[in-house]
N, C-alpha and C positions, 0 to 999 in steps of 0.2 A: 388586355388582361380582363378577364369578368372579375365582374362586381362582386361581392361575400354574398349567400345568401343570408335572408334573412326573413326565417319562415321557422315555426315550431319543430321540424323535425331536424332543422340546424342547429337549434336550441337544444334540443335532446341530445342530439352529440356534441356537442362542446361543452355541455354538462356533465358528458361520462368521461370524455378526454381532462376533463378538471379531473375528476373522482380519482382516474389514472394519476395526473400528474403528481397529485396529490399524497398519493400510494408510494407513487415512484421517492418522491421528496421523502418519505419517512422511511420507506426500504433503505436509500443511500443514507440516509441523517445515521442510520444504527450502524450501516459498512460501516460508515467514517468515524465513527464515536468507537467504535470495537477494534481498529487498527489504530487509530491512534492513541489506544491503552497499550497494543502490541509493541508500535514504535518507540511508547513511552519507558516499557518496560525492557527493551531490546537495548535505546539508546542508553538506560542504566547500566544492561552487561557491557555494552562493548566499554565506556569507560571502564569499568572493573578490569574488565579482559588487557586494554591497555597497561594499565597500571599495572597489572602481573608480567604483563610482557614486556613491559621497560628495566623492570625491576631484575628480572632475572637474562634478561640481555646484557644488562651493566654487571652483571654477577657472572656471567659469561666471557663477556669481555677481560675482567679482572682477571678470571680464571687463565686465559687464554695468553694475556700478559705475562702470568707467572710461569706457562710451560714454556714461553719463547725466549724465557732469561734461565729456563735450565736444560733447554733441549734447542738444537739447531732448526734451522727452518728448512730444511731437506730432510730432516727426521719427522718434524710434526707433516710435512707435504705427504711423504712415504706412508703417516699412520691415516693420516686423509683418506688416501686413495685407496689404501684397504679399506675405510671401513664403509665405500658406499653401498649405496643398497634403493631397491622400488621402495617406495610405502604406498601400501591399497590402504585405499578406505572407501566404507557408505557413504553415501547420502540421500538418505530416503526423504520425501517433502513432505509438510501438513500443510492443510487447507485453512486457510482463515480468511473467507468472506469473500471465497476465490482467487487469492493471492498464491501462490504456491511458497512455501518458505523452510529452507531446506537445516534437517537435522543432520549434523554430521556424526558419523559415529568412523572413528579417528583411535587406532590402535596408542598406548601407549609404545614409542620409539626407544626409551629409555633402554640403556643395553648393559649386560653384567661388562666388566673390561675386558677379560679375554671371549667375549661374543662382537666381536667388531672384527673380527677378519685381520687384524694385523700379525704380523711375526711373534712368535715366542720368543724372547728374550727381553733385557734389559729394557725399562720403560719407566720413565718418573711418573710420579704421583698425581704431581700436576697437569699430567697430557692427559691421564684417564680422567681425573675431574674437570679437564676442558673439556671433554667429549661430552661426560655426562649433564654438565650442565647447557651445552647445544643444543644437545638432544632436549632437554626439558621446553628452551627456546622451542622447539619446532615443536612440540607438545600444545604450549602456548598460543605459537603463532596460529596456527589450523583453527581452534577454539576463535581465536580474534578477528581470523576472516570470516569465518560464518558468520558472526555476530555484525560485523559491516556488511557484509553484502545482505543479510538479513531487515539491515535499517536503511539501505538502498532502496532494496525491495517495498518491502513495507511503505518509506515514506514517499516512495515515487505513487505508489497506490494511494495512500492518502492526499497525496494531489490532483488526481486523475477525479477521482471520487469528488473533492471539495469544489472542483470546476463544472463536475455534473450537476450538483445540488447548487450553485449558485444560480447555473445556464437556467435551472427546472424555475426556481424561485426569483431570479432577476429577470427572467425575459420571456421563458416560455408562458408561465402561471399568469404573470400580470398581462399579456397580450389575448389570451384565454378568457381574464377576464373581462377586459377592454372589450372584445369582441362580445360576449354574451350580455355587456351592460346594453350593446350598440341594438343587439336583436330584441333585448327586452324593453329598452325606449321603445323602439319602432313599433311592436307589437301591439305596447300600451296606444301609441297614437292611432294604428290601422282599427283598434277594439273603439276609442274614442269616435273616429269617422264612422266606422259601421252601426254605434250606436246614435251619433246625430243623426246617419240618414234614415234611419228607423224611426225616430222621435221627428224628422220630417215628414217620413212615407204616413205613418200614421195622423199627425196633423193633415197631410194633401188629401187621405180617406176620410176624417172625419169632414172637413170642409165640404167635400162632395157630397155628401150623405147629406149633409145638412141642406144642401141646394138643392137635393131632388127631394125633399120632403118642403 
């Protein structure tokens, strides 16, 4: 393996490569400081979003209880299976600090009761407010998954980022400058030698002058 050089023009670049690092370190320092407002602010909704969608699960469930103590379970299977259905939706992404982090735009589900494709006739009350409050569920849940894969996202990026800026600051910078203290010792020494042997040459000239005179 050759040796580091250690000559002014290696000094010159390991001084721009600092400048760089240097850059590099405050570029990530703002990544990292501006997603982890993101995450901070994400990790707020998806609790929120939680908490809506426990709430109204259990309010679901309840509901769903009271159709199955007034309607058979071959009748609510029957109202099931008519009323399935696709649901589209967007998801268009924004950019934050090269992260991609995806907005959904997520139709309301919510259906009048006779918009659900089941039979006309007799139907209790309680089947149509189980539906309905399902459907709010899935309203819910759509909202709560973006909001987690959003803080996925996000704070997988905020890790990726904080291992950058350590590597730049733990090991590349301090070896950087490890290396250009090493160039600029040696420098000062070969400037010290060049200048004894000069304040010799000079003494071995005047000595001779003096003996031929």
């Amino acid at each position: 393996m050759a040796a580091p050089k250690k000559n002014r023009i290696e000094l010159i670049r390991l001084r721009r490569r600092r400048e760089l690092v240097i850059q590099g370190i405050g570029i990530l320092t703002n990544k990292r400081d501006a997603l982890m407002k993101e995450f901070t602010v994400t990790i707020k909704r998806v609790h929120e979003r939680r908490k809506i969608l426990d709430e109204l699960m259990n309010a679901a469930i309840r509901s769903l209880l009271a159709a199955r103590s007034s309607e058979t379970d071959q009748s609510l299977a029957s109202v099931a299976l008519a009323s399935q259905r696709d649901i589209s939706f967007e998801m268009p992404f924004k950019n934050v600090w090269g992260v991609k982090i995806p907005e959904i735009i997520f139709p309301n589900v919510k259906r009048e009761p006779f918009s659900r494709g089941s039979a006309p006739g007799y139907r209790g009350i309680a089947v149509d407010e189980s539906a309905g409050k399902f459907e709010e569920v899935i309203n819910a849940l759509a909202k709560s998954a973006v909001e987690e894969f959003t803080a996925f996202e996000v704070g997988g990026a905020v890790k990726r980022t904080t291992r950058r800026v350590n590597a730049l600051e733990g090991k590349i910078k301090p070896g950087l400058e490890k290396h250009i203290g090493s160039i600029r010792t040696r420098l000062e020494e070969m400037e010290m030698e060049d200048r004894f042997r000069l304040k010799r040459y000079k003494k071995l000239r005047a000595n001779q002058n003096n003996e031929r005179r």
